[in-house]
C-alpha positions as YAML, in Angstrom:
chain: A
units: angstrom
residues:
- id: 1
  name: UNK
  ca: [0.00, 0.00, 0.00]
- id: 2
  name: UNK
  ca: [1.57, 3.07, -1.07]
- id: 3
  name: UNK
  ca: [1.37, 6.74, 1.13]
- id: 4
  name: UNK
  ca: [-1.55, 8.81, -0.31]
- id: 5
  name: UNK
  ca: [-0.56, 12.35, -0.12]
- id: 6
  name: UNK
  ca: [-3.70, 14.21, -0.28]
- id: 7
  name: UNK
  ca: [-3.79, 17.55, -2.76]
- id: 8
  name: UNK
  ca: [-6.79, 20.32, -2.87]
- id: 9
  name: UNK
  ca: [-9.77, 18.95, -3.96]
- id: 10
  name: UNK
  ca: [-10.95, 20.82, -7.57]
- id: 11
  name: UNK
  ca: [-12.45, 23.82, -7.86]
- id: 12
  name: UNK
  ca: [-15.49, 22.96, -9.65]
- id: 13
  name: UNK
  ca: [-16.42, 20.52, -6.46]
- id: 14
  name: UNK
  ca: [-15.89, 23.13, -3.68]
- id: 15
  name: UNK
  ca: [-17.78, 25.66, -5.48]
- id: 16
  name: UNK
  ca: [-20.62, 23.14, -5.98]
- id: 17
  name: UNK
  ca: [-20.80, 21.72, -1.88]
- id: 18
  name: UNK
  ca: [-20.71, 25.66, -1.44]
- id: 19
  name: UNK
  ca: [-23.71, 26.19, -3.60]
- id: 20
  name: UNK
  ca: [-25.32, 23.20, -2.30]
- id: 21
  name: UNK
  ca: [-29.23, 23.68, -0.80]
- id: 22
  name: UNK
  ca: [-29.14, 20.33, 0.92]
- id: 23
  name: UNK
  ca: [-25.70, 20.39, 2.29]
- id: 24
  name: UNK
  ca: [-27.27, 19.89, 5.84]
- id: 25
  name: UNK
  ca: [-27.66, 16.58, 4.58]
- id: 26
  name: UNK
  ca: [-24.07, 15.36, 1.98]
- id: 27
  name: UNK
  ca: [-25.09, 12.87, -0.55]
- id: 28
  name: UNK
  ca: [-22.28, 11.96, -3.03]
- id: 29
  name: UNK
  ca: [-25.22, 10.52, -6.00]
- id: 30
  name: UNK
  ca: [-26.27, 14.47, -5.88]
- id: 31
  name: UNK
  ca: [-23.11, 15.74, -7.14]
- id: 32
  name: UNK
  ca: [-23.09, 16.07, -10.90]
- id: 33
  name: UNK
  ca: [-21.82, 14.28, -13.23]
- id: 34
  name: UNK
  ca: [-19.11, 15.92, -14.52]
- id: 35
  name: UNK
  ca: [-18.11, 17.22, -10.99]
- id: 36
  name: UNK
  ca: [-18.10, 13.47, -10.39]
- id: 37
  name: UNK
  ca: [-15.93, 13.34, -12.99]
- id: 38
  name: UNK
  ca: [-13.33, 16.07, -12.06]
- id: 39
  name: UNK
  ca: [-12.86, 14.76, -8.49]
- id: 40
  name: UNK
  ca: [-12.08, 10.92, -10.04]
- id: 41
  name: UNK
  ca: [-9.60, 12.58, -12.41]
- id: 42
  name: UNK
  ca: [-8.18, 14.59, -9.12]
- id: 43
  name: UNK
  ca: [-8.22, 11.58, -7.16]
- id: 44
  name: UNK
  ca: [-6.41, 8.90, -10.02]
- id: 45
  name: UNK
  ca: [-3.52, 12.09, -10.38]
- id: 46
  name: UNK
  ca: [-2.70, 12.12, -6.30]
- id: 47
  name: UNK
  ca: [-2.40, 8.45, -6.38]
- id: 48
  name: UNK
  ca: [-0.08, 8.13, -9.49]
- id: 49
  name: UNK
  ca: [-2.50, 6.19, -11.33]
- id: 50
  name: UNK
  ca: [-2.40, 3.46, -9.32]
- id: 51
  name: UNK
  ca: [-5.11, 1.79, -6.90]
- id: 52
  name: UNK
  ca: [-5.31, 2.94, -3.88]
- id: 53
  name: UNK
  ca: [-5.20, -0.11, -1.89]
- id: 54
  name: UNK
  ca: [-3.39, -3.02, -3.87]
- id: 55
  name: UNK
  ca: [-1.52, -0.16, -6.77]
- id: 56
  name: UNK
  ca: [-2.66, -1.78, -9.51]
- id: 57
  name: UNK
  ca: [-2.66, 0.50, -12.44]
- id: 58
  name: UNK
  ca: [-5.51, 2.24, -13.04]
- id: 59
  name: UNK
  ca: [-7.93, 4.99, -14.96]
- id: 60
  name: UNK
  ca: [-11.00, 6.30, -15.31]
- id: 61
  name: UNK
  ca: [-12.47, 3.46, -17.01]
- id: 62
  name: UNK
  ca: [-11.26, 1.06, -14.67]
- id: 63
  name: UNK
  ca: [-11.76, 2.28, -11.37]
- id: 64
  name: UNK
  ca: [-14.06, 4.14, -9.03]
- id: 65
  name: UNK
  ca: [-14.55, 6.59, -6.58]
- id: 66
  name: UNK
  ca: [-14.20, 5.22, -2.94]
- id: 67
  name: UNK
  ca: [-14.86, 6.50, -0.01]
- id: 68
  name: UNK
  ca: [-12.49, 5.02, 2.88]
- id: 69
  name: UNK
  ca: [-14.85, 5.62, 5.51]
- id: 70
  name: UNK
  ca: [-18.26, 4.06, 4.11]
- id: 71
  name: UNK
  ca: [-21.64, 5.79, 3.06]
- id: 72
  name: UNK
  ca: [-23.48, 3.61, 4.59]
- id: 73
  name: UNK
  ca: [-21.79, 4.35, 8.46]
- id: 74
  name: UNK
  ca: [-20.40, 8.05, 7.46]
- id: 75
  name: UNK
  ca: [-22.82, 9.92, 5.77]
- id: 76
  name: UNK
  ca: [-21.19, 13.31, 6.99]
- id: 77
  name: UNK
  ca: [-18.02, 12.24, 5.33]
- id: 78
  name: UNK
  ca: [-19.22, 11.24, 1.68]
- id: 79
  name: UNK
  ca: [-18.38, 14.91, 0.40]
- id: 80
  name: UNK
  ca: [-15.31, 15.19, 2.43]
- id: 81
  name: UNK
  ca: [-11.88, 15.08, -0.06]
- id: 82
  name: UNK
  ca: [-9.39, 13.41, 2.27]
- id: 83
  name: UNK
  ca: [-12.03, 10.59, 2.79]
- id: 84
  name: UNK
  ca: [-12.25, 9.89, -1.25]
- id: 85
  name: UNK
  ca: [-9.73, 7.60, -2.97]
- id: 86
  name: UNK
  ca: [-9.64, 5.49, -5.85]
- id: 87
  name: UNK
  ca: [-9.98, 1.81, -5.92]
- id: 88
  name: UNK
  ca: [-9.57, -0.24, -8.84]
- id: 89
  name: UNK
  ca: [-12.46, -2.47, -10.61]
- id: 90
  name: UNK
  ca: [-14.68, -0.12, -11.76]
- id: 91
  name: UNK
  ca: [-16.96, -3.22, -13.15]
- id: 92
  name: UNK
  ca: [-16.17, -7.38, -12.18]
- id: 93
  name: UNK
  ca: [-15.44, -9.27, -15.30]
- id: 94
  name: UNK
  ca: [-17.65, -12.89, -15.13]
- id: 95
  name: UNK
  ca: [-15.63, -14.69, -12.02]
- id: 96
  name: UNK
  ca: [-13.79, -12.16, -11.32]
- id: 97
  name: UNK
  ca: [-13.08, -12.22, -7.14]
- id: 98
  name: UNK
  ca: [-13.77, -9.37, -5.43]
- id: 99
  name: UNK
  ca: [-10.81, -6.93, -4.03]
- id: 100
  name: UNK
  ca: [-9.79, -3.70, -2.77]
- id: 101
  name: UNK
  ca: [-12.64, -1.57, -2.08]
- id: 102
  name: UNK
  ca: [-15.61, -3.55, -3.32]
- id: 103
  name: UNK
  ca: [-14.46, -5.85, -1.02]
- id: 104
  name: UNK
  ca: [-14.34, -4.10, 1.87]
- id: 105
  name: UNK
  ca: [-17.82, -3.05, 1.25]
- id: 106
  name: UNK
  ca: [-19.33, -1.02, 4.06]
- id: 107
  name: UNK
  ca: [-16.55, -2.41, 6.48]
- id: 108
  name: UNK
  ca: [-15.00, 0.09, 8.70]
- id: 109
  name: UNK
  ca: [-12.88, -0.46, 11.83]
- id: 110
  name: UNK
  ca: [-10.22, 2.95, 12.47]
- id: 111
  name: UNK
  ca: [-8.29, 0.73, 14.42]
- id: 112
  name: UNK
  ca: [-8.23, -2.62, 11.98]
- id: 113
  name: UNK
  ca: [-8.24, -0.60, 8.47]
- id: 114
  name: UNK
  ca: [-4.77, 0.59, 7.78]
- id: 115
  name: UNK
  ca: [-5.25, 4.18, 5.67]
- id: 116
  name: UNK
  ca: [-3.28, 4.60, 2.42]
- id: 117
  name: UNK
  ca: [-3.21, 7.99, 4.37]
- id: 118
  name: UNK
  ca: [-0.46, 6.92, 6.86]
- id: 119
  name: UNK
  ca: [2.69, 7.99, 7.03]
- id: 120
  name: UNK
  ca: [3.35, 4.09, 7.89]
- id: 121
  name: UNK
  ca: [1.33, 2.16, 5.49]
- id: 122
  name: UNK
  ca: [4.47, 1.37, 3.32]
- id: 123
  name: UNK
  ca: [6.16, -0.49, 6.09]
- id: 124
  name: UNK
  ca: [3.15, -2.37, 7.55]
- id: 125
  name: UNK
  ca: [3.16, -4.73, 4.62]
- id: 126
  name: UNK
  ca: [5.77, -7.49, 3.50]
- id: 127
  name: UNK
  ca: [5.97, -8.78, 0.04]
- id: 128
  name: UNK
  ca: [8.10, -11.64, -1.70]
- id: 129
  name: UNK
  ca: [9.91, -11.84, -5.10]
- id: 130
  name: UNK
  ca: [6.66, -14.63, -5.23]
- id: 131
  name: UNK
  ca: [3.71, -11.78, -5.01]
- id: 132
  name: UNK
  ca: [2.99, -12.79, -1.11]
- id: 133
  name: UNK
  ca: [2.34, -10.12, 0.89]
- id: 134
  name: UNK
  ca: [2.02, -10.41, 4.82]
- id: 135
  name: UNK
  ca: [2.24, -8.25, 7.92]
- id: 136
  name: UNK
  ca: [5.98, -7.03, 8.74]
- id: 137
  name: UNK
  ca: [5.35, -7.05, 12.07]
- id: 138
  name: UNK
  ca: [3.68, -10.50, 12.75]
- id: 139
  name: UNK
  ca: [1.64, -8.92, 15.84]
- id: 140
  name: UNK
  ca: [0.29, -6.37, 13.57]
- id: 141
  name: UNK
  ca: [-3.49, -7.00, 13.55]
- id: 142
  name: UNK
  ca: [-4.57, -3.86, 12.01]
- id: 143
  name: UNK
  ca: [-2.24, -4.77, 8.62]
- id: 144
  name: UNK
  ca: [-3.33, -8.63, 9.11]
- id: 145
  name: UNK
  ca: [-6.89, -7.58, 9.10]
- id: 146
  name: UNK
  ca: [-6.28, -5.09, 6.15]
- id: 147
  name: UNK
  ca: [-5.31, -7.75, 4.19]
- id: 148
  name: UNK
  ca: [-7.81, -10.26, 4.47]
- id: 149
  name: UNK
  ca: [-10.29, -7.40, 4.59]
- id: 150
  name: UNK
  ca: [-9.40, -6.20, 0.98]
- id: 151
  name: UNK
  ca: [-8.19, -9.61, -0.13]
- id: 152
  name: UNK
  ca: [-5.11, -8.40, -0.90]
- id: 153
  name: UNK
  ca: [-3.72, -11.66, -0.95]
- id: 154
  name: UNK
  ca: [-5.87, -13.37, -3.57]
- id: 155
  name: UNK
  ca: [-4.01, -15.64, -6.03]
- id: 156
  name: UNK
  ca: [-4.96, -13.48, -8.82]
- id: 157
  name: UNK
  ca: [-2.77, -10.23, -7.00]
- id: 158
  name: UNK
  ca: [-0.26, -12.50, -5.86]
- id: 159
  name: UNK
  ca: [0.43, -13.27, -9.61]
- id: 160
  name: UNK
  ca: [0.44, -9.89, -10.44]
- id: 161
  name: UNK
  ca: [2.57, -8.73, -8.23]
- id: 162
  name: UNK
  ca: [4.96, -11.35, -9.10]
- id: 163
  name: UNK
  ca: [4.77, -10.83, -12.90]
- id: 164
  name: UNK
  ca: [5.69, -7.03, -11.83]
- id: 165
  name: UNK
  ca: [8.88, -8.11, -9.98]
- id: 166
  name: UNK
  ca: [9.90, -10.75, -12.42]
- id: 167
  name: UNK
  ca: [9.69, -7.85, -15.53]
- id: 168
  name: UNK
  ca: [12.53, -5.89, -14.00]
- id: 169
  name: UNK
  ca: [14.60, -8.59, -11.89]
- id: 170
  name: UNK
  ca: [17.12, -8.52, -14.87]
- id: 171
  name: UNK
  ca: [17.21, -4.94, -14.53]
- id: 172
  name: UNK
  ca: [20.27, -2.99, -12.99]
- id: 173
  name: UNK
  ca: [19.30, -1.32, -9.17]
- id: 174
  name: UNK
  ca: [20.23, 2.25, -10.87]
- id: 175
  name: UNK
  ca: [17.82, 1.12, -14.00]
- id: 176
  name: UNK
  ca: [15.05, 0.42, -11.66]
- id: 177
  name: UNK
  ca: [15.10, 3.55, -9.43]
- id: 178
  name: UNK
  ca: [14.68, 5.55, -12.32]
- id: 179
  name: UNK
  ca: [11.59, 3.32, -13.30]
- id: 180
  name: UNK
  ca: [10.13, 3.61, -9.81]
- id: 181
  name: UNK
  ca: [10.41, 7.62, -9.62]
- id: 182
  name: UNK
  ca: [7.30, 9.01, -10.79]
- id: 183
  name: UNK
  ca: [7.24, 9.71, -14.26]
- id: 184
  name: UNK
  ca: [6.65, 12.76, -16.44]
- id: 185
  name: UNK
  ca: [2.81, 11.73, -16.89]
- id: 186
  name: UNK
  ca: [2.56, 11.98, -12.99]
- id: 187
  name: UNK
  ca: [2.12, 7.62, -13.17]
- id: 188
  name: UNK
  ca: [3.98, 5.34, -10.53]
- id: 189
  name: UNK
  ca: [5.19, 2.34, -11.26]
- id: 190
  name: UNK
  ca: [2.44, -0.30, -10.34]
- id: 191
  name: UNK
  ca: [2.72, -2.33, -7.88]
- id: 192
  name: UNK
  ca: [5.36, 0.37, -6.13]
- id: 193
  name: UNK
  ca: [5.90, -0.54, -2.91]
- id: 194
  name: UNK
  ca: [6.15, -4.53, -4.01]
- id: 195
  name: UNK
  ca: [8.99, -3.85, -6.11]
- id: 196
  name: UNK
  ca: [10.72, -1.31, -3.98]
- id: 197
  name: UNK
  ca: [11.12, -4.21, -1.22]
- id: 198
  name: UNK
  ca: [11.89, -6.80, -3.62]
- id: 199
  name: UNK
  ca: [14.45, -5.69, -5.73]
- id: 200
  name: UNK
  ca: [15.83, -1.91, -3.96]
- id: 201
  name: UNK
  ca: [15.99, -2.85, -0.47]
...
């Protein structure tokens, strides 16, 4: 899970919650479309393109808003910026598990979740040149939950992950620091903090 810094949220959206009649009472199906829009673009730009939970790669098309503390428990906090993110699988394929935030659902437990937010989110997690990925400190119950909570140990993002580590294991270190950095586009590497334990530590 890679640090979220958060930026300001877009201009278009804070000039529509100020506008808003009903703002007594946030609801993030009100806010139009193309607001809607705006904030996902915001939101896939902070993160570097990548999801904000198991840094997949990601865009528009294949990801969608998500809002770290649910709807369903927070309603106060469905318009707030720092509690919107973006998670990846916008729609499930036929058989396609269930990760990341649709997953985790209307779950919520602020000592259990770890938030891409934290300044120590990188280190909580463990990964192997094999995909695995497992608490670094093995009395860590908020990262052990985390996991099993966004299934971020499925076989299909264990592969993944160890497709991304086997691409550049041929690589020199000085080769693949330059691919981590974030590029010109604003993207990160997917997969980030996998291959920054694996192969640069």
């Amino acid at each position: 899970m890679k640090r979220i810094t958060k930026g300001t949220e877009p201009d278009e959206f804070s000039r529509w919650k100020e506008k808003d009649r009903m703002a007594h009472r946030p609801n993030w199906n009100r806010v139009p479309p193309k607001t809607r829009q705006r904030v996902h673009e915001s939101l896939i730009r902070e993160q570097g393109f990548i999801c904000c939970y198991c840094e997949r790669s990601i865009k528009i098309e294949t990801s969608h808003v998500e809002h770290f503390r649910p709807v369903a428990k927070f309603r106060n906090e469905q318009l707030n910026y720092n509690n919107l993110h973006c998670s990846c699988q916008r729609e499930l394929s036929a058989g396609e598990p269930r990760h990341c935030g649709y997953l985790k659902g209307s779950w919520f437990d602020e000592k259990l979740l770890v938030s891409p937010m934290s300044p120590s989110c990188e280190t909580r997690f463990g990964f192997t040149g094999n995909g695995d990925i497992f608490p670094r400190c093995q009395t860590d119950g908020g990262a052990k939950t985390t996991i099993r909570k966004l299934g971020l140990d499925l076989p299909k993002l264990r592969a993944l992950r160890a497709a991304a580590v086997d691409g550049l294991y041929d690589l020199a270190k000085d080769d693949i620091r330059q691919i981590m950095k974030r590029q010109a586009n604003g993207k990160f590497q997917q997969f980030h903090t996998t291959i920054m334990q694996v192969l640069l530590a």
